[in-house]
Each structure stands twice: as structure tokens, then as C-alpha cells.
C-alpha positions as CSV (number, residue, x, y, z in Angstrom):
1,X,24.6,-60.3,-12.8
2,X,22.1,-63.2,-12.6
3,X,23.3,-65.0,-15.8
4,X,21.6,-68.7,-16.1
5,X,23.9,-71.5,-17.0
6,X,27.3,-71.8,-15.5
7,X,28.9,-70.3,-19.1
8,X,27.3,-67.6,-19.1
9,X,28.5,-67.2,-15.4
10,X,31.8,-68.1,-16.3
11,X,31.8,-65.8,-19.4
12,X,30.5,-62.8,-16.9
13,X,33.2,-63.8,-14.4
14,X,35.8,-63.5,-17.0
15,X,34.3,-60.0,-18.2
16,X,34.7,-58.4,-14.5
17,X,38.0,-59.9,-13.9
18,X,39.8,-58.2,-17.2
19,X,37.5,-54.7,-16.7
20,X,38.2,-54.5,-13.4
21,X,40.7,-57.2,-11.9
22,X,43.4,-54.4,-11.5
23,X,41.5,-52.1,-9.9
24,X,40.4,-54.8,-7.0
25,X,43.9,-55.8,-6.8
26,X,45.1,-52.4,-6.4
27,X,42.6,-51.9,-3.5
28,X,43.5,-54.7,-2.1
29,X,47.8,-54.1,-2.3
30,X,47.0,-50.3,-1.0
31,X,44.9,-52.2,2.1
32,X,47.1,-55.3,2.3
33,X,50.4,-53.5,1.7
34,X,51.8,-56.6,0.4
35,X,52.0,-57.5,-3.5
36,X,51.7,-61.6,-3.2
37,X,48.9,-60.8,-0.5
38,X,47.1,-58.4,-2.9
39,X,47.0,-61.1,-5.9
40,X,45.5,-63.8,-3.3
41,X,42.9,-61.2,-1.9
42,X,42.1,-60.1,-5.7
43,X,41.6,-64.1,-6.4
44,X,39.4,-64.6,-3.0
45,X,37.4,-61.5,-4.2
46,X,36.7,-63.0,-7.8
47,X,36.2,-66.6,-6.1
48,X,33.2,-65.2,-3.8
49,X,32.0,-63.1,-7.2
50,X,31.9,-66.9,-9.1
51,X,29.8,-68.3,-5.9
52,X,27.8,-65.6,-5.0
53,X,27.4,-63.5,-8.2
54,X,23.4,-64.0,-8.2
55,X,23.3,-61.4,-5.0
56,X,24.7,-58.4,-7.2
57,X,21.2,-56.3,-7.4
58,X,22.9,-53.8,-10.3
59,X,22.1,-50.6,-7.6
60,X,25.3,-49.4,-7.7
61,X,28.5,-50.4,-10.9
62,X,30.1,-53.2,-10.8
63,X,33.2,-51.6,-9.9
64,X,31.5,-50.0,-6.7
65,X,30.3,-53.9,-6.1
66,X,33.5,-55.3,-6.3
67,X,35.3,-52.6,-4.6
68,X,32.8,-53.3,-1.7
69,X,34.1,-57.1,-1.6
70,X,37.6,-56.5,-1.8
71,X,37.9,-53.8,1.0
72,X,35.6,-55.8,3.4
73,X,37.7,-58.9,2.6
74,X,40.9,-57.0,3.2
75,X,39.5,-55.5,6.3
76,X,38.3,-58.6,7.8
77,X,41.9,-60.5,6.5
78,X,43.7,-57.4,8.6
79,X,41.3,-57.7,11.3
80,X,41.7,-61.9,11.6
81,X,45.8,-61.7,11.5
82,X,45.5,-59.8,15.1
83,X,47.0,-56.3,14.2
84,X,49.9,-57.1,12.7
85,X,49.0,-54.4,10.1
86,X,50.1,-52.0,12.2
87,X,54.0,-52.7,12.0
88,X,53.6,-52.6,8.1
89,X,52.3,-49.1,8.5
90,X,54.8,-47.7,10.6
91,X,57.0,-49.1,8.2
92,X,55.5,-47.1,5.8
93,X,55.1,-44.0,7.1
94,X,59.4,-44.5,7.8
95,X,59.4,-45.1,3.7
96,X,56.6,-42.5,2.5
97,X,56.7,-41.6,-1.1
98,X,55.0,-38.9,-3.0
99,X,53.6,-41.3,-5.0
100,X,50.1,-41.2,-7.2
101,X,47.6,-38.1,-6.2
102,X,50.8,-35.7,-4.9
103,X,52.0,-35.0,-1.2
104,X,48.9,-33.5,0.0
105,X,46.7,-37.1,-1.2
106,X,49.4,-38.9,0.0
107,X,49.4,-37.3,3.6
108,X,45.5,-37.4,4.4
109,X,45.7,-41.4,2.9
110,X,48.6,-41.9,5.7
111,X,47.2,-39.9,8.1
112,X,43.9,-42.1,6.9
113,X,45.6,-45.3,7.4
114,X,46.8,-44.5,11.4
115,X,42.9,-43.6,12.6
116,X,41.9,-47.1,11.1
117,X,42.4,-48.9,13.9
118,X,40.9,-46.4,16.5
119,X,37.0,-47.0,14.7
120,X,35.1,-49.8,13.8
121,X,34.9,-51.9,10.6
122,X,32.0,-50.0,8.5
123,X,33.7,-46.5,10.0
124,X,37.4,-47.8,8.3
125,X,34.9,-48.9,5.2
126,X,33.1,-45.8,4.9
127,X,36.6,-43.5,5.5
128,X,38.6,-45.6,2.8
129,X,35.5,-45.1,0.3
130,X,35.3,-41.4,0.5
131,X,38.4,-40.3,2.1
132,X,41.2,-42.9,-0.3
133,X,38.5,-43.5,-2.9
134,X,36.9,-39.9,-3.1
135,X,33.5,-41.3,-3.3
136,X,30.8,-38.5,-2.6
137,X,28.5,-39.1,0.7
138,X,25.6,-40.4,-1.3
139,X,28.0,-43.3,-3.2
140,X,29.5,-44.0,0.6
141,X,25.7,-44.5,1.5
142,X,24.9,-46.6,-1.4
143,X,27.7,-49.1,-1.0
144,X,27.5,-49.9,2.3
145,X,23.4,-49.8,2.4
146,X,23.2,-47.1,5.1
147,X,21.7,-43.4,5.0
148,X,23.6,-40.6,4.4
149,X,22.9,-38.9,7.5
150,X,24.5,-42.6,9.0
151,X,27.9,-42.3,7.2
152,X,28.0,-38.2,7.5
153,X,27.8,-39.0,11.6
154,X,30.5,-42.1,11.1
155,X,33.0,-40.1,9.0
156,X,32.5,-36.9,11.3
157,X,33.5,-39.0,14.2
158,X,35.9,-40.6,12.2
159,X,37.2,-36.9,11.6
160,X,37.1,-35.7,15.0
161,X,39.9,-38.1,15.7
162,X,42.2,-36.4,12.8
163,X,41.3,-33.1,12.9
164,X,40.3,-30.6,9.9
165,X,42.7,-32.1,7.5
166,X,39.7,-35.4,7.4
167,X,36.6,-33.1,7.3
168,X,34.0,-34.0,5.5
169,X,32.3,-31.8,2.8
């Protein structure tokens, strides 16, 4: 995404935000649990896009870019508000629906969201890209620059600490 004048930028910008906007918001609600918090996040995202667009390389989509932004930027908002996350998910967990993907979905992504805070930031970025995401091993790899044999051994850890229902395939 190296465009050359700020327009072209601008015209870019404005091209990502109406293709995709909704789906970085949508990561960003489902990490943030909060609707007015997801709409900032989704704005931060598209704000360090505007500023540091040039560093896109095009080796993965530009949804697989942004999605990479948005969950780091969630993950390191969470992280920064000192755990406070925690009481929204126990919340949820008291309010579970069956929403989007069935009950079975729904019960690894909340089972998902409790062994978050027991592993380290690119473990929770690597088990929310394949395990909420349902990106294969090699797209895990290629979003957050490490070898696949790096994110199998993260995400098997990571599934040691649920059990079978989080194995990886």
C-alpha cells in the first residue's frame, strides 16, 4: 500500500475502511466486549493504517494486515487497563448466547477467551487467529512473522491448558 501523494493515501485509506471497516470493528467488539470501545479501537486501527500504511509489504491480504493491527491493539488496550477484562468475561460467560458459528463455536471461543490470560501476548494472538478466526497454521505463521513449527509449539501449549476440545490439527 505505498501510494505517493497524501490523495492517493487518503483515497486507499477510504478503500480499506468501507471493504473492511466492519470486519476490524467486529474483531475489535468480540476482543473489547464493548460497542463504544470497538468503534474507538476500529478508528485507532485505521489512524495507525493513515500513519504507517507505507510498512504494509502486501505478503499477506489486507484483511489479514488489518486484522493483525486491530487484535494487537485490543490486546495491548486490555493488557494496559490492568485486567479488568476479566470481570467482562465472567459476565459473559453468566449471559452466553448461541450466537453466530452454533453452541459448539461458541463454547471453544469462551472456553478460548478464559486461557487468554494464563499465556503471553503472541500465544492470545496466535490462539484468537486460528482458534476464533479459523486461520490454518501456515496463515497463523504468516501474520505474526513466525515459523510454523513456532506457533504449532505456542498453540499446543496454549492447548495443554484447555484440554482436547483446543487441539490443534
Amino acid at each position: 500500500m505505498p501510494p505517493r501523494s497524501n490523495e492517493d493515501r487518503r483515497a486507499v485509506l477510504r478503500e480499506l475502511y468501507v471493504k473492511y471497516g466492519g470486519s476490524v470493528r467486529e474483531r475489535c467488539r468480540y476482543l473489547l466486549k464493548d460497542e463504544s470501545r470497538a468503534e474507538d479501537a476500529m478508528h485507532d486501527v485505521f489512524a495507525r493504517v493513515l500513519v504507517h500504511g507505507d510498512s504494509f509489504r502486501a505478503e499477506a491480504s489486507p484483511l489479514t494486515w488489518l486484522m493483525k493491527i486491530a487484535t494487537h491493539h485490543c490486546l495491548n488496550q486490555l493488557r494496559s487497563e490492568g485486567a479488568a477484562w476479566r470481570k467482562w468475561f465472567a459476565r459473559d460467560e453468566a449471559a452466553r448466547s448461541e450466537g453466530h458459528g452454533g453452541a459448539e463455536a461458541m463454547e471453544t471461543r469462551d472456553l478460548v477467551r478464559k486461557l487468554l490470560a494464563r499465556v503471553d501476548a503472541e500465544t492470545q494472538a496466535a490462539a484468537i487467529h486460528y482458534h476464533v478466526d479459523g486461520m490454518t497454521l501456515e496463515e497463523v505463521a504468516a501474520v505474526l512473522g513466525r515459523s510454523v513449527p513456532t506457533v504449532r509449539k505456542r498453540l499446543e501449549h496454549f492447548a495443554e491448558l484447555g484440554g482436547e476440545e483446543l487441539s490443534v490439527r
